[in-house]
N, C-alpha and C positions, 0 to 999 in steps of 0.2 A: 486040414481045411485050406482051399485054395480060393484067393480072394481075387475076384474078378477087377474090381477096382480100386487100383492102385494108387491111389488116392487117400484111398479108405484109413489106412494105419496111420500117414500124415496127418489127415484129418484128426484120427482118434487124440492120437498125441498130443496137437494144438488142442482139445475139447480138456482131455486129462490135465493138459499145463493149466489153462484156464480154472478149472475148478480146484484143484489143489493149489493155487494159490491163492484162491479167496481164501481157503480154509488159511495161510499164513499170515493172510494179512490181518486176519485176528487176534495173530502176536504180534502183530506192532511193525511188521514188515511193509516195506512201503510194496506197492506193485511191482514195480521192478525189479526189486532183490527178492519178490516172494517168487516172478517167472525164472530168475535168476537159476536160486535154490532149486528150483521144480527142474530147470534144464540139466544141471549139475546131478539131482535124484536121480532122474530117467536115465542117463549115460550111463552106459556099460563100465565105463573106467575114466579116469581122471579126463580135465578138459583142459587148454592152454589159453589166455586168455583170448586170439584167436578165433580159437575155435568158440569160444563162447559168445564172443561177440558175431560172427556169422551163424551161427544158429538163432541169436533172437535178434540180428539185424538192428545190431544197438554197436555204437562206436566204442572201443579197445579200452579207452579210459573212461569209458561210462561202466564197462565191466570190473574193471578194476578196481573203481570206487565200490562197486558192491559186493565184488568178491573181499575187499578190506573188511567191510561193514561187518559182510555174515560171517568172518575170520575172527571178528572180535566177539561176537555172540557167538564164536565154538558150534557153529552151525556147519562150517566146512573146515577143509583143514588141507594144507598144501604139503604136496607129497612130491616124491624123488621120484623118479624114474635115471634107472643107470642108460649112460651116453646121450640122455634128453636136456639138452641146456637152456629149453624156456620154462619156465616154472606152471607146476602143474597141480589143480585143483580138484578137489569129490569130494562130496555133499559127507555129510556124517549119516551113519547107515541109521542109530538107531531115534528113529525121526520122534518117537511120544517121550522119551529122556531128553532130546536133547532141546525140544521144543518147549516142553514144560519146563525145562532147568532154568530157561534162559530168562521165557515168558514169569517162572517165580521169582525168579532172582531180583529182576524191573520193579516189580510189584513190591517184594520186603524191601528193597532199596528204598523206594519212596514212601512205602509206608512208616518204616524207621525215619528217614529224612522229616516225614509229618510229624511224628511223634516229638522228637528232638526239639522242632519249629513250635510246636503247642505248645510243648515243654519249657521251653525259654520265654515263650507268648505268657503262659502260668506266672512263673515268677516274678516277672517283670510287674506284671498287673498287680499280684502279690505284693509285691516291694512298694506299688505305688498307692497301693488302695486307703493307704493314709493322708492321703488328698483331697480327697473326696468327705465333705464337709456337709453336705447337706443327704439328705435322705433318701431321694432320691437318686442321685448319684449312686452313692453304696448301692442302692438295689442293681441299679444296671449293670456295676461293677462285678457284684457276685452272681446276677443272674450269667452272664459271660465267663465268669471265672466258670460254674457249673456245665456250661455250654463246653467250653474248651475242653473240660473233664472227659466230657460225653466223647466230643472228638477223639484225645487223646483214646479214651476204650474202645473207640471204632477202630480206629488205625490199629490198636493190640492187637484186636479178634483179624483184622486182614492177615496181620504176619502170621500169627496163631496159625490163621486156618488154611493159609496155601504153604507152611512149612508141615503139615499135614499130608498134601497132595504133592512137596516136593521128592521127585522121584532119586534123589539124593539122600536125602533124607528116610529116605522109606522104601528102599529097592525092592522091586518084589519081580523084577527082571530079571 
């Protein structure tokens, strides 16, 4: 197929970066590291920082802060090339592991984090509820102690249920 206007693949490209990283920025990707990432995907082979900043027209150290970023979310991964002395970066290929691992990981992190915080929140109310002298008090006191309950089981079922969908967990790749 012979494409008249030359344009056209440039185009496609810029359309394709654009849409696949909205789909990123729904793991928590800010725009920039999700065009980032999408530059890094598309590239035949690793990129220098360089190069990555003249393809999206963004300053060396604005890349570099986002090639760190997606480096710690194990989104990329910076690789050797022998006789090549600038350091060299590509996207991790398999993009629903590694998207999901990251995107669960965030998720049980704070949902334990919540758990932990109600959990202490519980006790403490617990340890204090002997304070509480008149009748009304106690109610409020245990109506909240119940509430927090409820929380803590939400935050359970969160970790429960995307350690279900974590593809670490559950390889079927």
């Amino acid at each position: 197929m012979v494409v008249k206007d030359h344009h056209f693949l440039e185009d496609m490209h810029t359309k394709v970066t654009h849409e696949f990283s909205k789909t990123l920025e729904m793991f928590g990707l800010t725009p920039a590291d999700a065009r980032l990432f999408v530059a890094l995907y598309l590239e035949q082979g690793p990129m220098t920082l360089d190069e990555m900043s003249e393809a999206l027209g963004k300053s060396k150290t604005s890349m570099s802060t986002g090639v760190r970023g997606l480096l710690d979310q194990g989104l990329v991964e910076r690789v050797w090339k022998k006789g090549f002395r600038k350091d060299l970066y590509q996207a991790n290929e398999n993009l629903y592991r590694n998207f999901m691992s990251s995107y669960i990981k965030k998720w049980q992190t704070a949902a334990n984090g919540q758990i932990n915080t109600f959990e202490s929140m519980e006790v403490e109310l617990k340890e204090r509820i002997q304070e509480y002298v008149n009748q009304e008090e106690m109610e409020q006191a245990d109506q909240l102690y119940r509430r927090m309950e409820d929380m803590v089981r939400f935050h359970e079922r969160i970790a429960e249920a995307f350690k279900v969908i974590d593809p670490n967990e559950n390889p079927s790749e």
